[in-house]
DRENTOR-612514 format. One record per residue (C-alpha): residue in three letters; x, y, z. Coordinates in pm, whole numbers, plus 32768, in hexadecimal, padded with zeros to 4 digits. Example, Ala and Ser with C-alpha at 12.3 -4.5 7.8 and 13.67 -1.06 7.14 Angstrom:
2
 rest   xx   yy   zz
  ALA 84CE 7E3E 830C
  SER 8557 7F96 82CA
! end
This chain:
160
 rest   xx   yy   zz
  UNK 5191 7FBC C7B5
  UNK 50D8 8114 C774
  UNK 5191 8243 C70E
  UNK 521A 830F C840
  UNK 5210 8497 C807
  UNK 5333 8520 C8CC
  UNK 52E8 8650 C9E2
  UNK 5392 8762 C8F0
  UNK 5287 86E4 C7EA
  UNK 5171 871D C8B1
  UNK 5092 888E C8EE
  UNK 4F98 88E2 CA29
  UNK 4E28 88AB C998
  UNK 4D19 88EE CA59
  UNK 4DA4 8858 CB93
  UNK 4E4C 872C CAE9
  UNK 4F8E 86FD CA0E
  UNK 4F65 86A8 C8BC
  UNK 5050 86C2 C75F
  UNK 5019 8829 C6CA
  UNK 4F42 8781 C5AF
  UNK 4E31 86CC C6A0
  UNK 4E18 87ED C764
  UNK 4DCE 88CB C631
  UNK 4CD0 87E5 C5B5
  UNK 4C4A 87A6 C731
  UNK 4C01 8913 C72C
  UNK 4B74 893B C5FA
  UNK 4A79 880A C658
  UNK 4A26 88AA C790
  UNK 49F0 89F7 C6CC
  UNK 48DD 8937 C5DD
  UNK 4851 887A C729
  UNK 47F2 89AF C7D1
  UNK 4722 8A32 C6A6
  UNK 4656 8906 C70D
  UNK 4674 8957 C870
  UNK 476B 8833 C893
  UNK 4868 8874 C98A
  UNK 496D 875D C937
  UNK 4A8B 874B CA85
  UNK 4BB7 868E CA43
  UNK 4C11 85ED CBB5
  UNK 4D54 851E CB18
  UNK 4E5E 8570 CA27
  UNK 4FB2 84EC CA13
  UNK 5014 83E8 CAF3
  UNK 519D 8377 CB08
  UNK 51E8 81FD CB27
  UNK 5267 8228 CCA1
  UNK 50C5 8298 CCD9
  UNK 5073 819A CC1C
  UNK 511E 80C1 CD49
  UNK 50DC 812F CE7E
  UNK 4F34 8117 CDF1
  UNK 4F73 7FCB CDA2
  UNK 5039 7F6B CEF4
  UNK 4F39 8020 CF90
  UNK 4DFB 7F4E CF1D
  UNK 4EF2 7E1E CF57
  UNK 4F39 7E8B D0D0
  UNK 501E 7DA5 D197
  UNK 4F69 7C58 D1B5
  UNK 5052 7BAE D0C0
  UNK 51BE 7BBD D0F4
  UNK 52C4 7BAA CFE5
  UNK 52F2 7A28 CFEE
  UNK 514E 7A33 CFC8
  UNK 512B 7AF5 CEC4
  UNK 525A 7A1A CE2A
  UNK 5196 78D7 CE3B
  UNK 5062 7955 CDA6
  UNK 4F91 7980 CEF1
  UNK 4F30 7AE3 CE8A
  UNK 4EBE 7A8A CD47
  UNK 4D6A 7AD4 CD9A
  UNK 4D93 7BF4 CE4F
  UNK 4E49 7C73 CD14
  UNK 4D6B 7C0F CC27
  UNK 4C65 7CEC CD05
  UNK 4D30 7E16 CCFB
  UNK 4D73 7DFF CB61
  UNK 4BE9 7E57 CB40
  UNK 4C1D 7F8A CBA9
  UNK 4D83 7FDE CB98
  UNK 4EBD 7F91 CAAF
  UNK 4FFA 7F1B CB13
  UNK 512A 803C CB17
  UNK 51A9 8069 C9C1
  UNK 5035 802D C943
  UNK 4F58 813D C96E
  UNK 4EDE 822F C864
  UNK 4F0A 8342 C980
  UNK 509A 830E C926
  UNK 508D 8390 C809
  UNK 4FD0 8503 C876
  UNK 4ED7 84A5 C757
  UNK 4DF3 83F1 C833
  UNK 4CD0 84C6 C92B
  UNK 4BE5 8474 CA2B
  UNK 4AB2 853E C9E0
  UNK 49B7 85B3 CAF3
  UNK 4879 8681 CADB
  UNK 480F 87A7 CBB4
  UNK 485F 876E CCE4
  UNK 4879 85C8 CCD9
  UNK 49F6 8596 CCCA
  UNK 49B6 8431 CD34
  UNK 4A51 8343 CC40
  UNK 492B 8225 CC3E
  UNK 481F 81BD CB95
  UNK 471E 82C3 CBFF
  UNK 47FC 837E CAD5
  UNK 4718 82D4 C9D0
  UNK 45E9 8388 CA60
  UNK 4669 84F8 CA25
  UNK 464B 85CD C924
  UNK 4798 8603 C8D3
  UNK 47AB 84B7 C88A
  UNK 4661 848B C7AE
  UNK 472B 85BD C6E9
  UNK 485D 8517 C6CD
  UNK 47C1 83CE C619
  UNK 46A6 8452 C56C
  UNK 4691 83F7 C3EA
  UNK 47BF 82E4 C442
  UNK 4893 839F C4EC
  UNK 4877 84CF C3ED
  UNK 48DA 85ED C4CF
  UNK 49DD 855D C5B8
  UNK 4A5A 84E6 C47F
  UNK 4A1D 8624 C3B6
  UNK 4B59 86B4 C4A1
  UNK 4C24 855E C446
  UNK 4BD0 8496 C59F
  UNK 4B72 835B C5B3
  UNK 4AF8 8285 C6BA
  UNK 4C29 81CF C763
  UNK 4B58 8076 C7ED
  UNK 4A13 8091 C745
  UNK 48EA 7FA4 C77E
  UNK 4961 7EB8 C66A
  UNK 4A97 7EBD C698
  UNK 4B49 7D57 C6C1
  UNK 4C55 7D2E C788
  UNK 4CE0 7E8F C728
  UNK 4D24 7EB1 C8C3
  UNK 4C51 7F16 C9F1
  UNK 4ADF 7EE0 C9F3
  UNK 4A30 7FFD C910
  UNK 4A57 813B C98D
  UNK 4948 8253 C935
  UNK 4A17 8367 C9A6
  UNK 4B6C 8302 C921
  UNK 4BE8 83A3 C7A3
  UNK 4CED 83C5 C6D9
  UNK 4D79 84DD C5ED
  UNK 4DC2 8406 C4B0
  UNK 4EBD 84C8 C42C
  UNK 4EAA 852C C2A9
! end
């Protein structure tokens, strides 16, 4: 299971709850972005394991009752969801570490993130300034079984 940051730990940033020391760090990143004309959003901060559940009951709808999902006859509907979402308990958005980056005005949390450039920023020189500011990518590209399918516009405030 990931670490879950509890409500008192967590401070308004930009829109989205984060720990004190991501949001901090957040705003200092968005500080050195805009001298690039870089305008970073986070669209996701903290997310508490009862979120975490109703997205995952939601992209699991009610074509499978209990007994179903029981006997395994979900499994691939499941296994579809965990590319792009982690079971309750799971998610790096738990722990108020983890943010969902968009870019101007694109708060969509796709693909079409790769193509901005707040992203081509973020990962230039190997991730030098996202990681300049201590984030990391949460599912990158080579990632192996570390969860959902990469995620450009997911990161993580690795914490000194």
């Amino acid at each position: 299971m990931r670490e879950i940051a509890g409500e008192a730990d967590l401070v308004a940033c930009r829109g989205v709850k984060l720990q004190p020391v991501a949001c901090d760090a957040l705003n200092a990143m968005r500080t050195d972005a805009k001298k690039n004309d870089v305008n970073i959003v986070p669209v996701s901060g903290h997310r508490s394991v009862d979120r975490q559940r109703e997205i995952f009951l939601h992209k699991l709808g009610t074509d499978f009752t209990h007994e179903q999902i029981l006997a395994g006859e979900a499994d691939d509907r499941i296994d579809e969801i965990l590319t792009s979402s982690s079971i309750p308990g799971y998610s790096y958005h738990h722990s108020g570490l983890a943010v969902d980056f968009g870019c101007d005005e694109l708060y969509s949390l796709t693909d079409a993130f790769r193509k901005t450039d707040c992203y081509e920023w973020l990962i230039e020189n190997d991730f030098a300034n996202a990681r300049k500011h201590n984030f990391s990518p949460s599912y990158p590209d080579d990632g192996i079984a570390r969860g959902p399918d990469p995620e450009p516009w997911e990161f993580y405030f690795v914490k000194d």
